[in-house]
N, C-alpha and C positions, 0 to 999 in steps of 0.2 A: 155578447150573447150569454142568457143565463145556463141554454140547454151544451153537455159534455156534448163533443164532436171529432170524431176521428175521419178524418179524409184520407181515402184510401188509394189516392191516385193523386200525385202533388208533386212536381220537380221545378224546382228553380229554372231561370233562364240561363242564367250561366253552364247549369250544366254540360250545356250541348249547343252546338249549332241549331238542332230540330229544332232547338225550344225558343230560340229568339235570338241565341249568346250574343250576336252581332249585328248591331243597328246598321242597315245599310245593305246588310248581303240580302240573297232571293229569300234565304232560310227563314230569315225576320220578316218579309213579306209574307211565305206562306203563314208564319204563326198569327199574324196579323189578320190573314185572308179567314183561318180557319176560326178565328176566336168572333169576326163576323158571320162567319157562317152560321156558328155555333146558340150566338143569340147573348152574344156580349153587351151589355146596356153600358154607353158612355164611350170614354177612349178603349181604341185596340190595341193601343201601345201599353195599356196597364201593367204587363207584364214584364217590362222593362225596372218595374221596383225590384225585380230578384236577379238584377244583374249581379249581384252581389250575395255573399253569405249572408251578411247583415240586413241586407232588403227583405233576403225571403224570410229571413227569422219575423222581421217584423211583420209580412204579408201575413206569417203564419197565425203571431200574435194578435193584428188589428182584427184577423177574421174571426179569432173566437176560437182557435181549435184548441183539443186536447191534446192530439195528435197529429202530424203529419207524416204522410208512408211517404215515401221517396225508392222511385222504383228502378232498377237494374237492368241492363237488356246484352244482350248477346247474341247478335241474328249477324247474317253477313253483310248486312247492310247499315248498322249501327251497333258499336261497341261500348255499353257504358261498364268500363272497369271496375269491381264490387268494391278496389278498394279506390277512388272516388266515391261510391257511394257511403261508405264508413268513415270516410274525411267528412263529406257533408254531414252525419248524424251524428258522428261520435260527440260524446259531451253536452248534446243538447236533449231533454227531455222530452219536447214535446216534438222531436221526428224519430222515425222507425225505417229502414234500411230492407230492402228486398236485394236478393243477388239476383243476375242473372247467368245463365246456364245455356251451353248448347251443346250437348254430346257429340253433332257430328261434327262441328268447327273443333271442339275440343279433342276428340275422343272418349270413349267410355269414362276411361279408370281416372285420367286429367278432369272429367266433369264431375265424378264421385268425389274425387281430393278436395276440387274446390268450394265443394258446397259441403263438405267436410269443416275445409278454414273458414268458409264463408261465414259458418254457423257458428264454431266453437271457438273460432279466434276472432274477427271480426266484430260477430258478434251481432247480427243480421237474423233478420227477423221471418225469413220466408226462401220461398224457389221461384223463380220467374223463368219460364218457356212459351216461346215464341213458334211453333213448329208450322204455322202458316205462312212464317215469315221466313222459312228457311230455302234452301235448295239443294235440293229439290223442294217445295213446298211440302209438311205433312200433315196429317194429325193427330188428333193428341193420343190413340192406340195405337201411334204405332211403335213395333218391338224396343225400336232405341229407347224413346224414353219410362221404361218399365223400370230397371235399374234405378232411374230418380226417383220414380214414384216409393221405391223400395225404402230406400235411403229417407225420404223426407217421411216417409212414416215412421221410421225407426228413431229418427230425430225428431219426432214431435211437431213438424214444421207445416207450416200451408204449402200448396204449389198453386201459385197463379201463373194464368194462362191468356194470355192475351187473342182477343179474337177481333170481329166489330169492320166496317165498311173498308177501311183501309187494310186490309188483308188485300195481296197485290191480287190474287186469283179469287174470284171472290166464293167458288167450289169451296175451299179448305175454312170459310165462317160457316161452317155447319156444325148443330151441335151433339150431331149422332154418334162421332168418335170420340167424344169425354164418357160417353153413358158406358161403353165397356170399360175405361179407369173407376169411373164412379161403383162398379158393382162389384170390380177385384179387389178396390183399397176402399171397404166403405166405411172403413176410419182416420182417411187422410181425408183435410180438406180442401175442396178445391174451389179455385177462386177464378171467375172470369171477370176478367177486364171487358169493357165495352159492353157484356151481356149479349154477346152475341143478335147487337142490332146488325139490321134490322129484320134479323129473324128472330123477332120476338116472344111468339105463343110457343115456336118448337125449343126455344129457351125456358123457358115456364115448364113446358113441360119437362122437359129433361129433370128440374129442379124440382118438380113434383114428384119424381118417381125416384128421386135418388135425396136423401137431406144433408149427405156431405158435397151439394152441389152449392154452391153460393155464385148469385153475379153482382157486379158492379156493374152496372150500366152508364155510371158516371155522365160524362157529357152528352150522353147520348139521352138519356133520361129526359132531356129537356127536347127532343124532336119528335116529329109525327109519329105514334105504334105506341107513346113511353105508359099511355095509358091504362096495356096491360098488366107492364109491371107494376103499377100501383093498387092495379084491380088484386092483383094476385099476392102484394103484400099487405093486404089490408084482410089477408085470409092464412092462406098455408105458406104462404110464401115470408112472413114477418120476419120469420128467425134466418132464411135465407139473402135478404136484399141488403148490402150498405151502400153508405156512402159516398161521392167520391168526386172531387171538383174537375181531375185530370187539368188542374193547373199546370203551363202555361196556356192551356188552349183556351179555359176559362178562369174569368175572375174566382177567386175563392168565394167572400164574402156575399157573390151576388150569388154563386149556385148552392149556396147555406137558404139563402132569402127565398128565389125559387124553388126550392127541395122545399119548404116549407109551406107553399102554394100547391103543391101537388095536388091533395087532397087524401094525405094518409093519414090512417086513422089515428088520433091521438094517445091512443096507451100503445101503440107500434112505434112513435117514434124514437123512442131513447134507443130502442132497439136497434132499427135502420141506421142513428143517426152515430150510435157510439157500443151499443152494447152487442150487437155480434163478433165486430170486430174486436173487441178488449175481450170476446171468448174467444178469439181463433187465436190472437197473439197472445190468450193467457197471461192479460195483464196484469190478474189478480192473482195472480203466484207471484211476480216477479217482485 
């Protein structure tokens, strides 16, 4: 593909169980169940090409991208280790590295340290918090993670925040608790995972009143509601909406093809498809 594309949401199978790692266990059925859900054209096993380092480089390569994010997670119910995440990037150019973080499994000053190494030694690209998926479930104002927000402003960095149906409560996908982060740090930026489907228009709005709001609405993009976030990036919304396959649950290359069907406006796509994200990672410094 001739258009640049950063996919903002992209892990290999190997990394985890969640994601397929093992043909044969439930794990690899749900990834299978979910990538029909999701509106996979062809085999559900596709995802089985990243069983390997070398599969996914090449998933990453046949699709076209510029980039691929590779995302970190730290919740009590799945731990992906930052330095796993920095084994998978390091050395390859076209993936990008998020940590993930949780103040209360960690403690405070343990989750400052790490996203300290995370960033300056590693060498990782962002802040990943889960606070729906925590337990007690929170969100994202609450006191704990003020300290990150602190930190990842100080370092320059994004904090994405993962939201979207699979929040176990589904109370805590609200996106009223970002709007008090969004108006204390309104020069950190903040990233939602899912977009906060499918509560759609109160996502919109949120990102209408606040412009260090950004969603990824990734796989979701492609179900019933996604309509308004196209409506809304084809206006105020442009500089805020990217890209984002949330491979393995989606094929890469086909949710390139579909995001292209959408019906966004064609001087917003370089935008959506590669240029917000190459400003919030400030690729043009590096």
């Amino acid at each position: 593909m001739s258009r640049k594309i950063i996919d903002m949401r992209c892990r290999p199978a190997f990394l985890h169980d969640f994601f397929g790692a093992t043909p044969g266990s439930p794990e690899h059925a749900t990834a299978r169940w979910l990538n029909r859900r999701v509106g996979t054209r062809g085999s559900d096993t596709h995802f089985e090409k990243s069983l390997t380092q070398d599969g996914f480089l090449q998933e990453v390569r046949d699709a076209g991208l510029s980039k691929a994010v590779v995302v970190g997670r730290h919740t009590p119910s799945q731990h992906l280790p930052n330095d796993t995440i920095h084994q998978i990037v390091h050395g390859h150019d076209e993936l990008l590295g998020i940590a993930g973080v949780d103040p209360v499994l960690q403690g405070e000053q343990a989750a400052l340290a790490e996203i300290e190494r995370a960033i300056k030694t590693l060498g990782l690209s962002g802040i990943d918090l889960e606070p729906g998926f925590g337990e007690p479930a929170r969100h994202p104002d609450d006191p704990v993670y003020w300290p990150v927000y602190e930190l990842a402003r100080s370092l320059g960095v994004p904090v994405f925040l993962m939201s979207g149906p699979t929040t176990p409560d589904p109370r805590f996908n609200d996106p009223a608790g970002l709007a008090r982060v969004a108006r204390a740090f309104p020069d950190l930026p903040l990233v939602v995972y899912h977009g906060y489907w499918p509560n759609v228009q109160q996502a919109i709005g949120l990102a209408f009143r606040h412009e260090n709001v950004h969603l990824v609405p990734d796989m979701y993009l492609f179900q019933p509601g996604s309509e308004h976030y196209v409506q809304a990036a084809n206006s105020f919304l442009a500089d805020q909406l990217l890209f984002g396959s949330s491979y393995t649950f989606r094929p890469i290359r086909q949710s390139v093809e579909d995001f292209l069907q959408l019906g966004f406006r064609e001087d917003a796509l370089d935008r959506l498809l590669y240029g917000n994200a190459a400003r919030l990672f400030q690729l043009a410094d590096r």
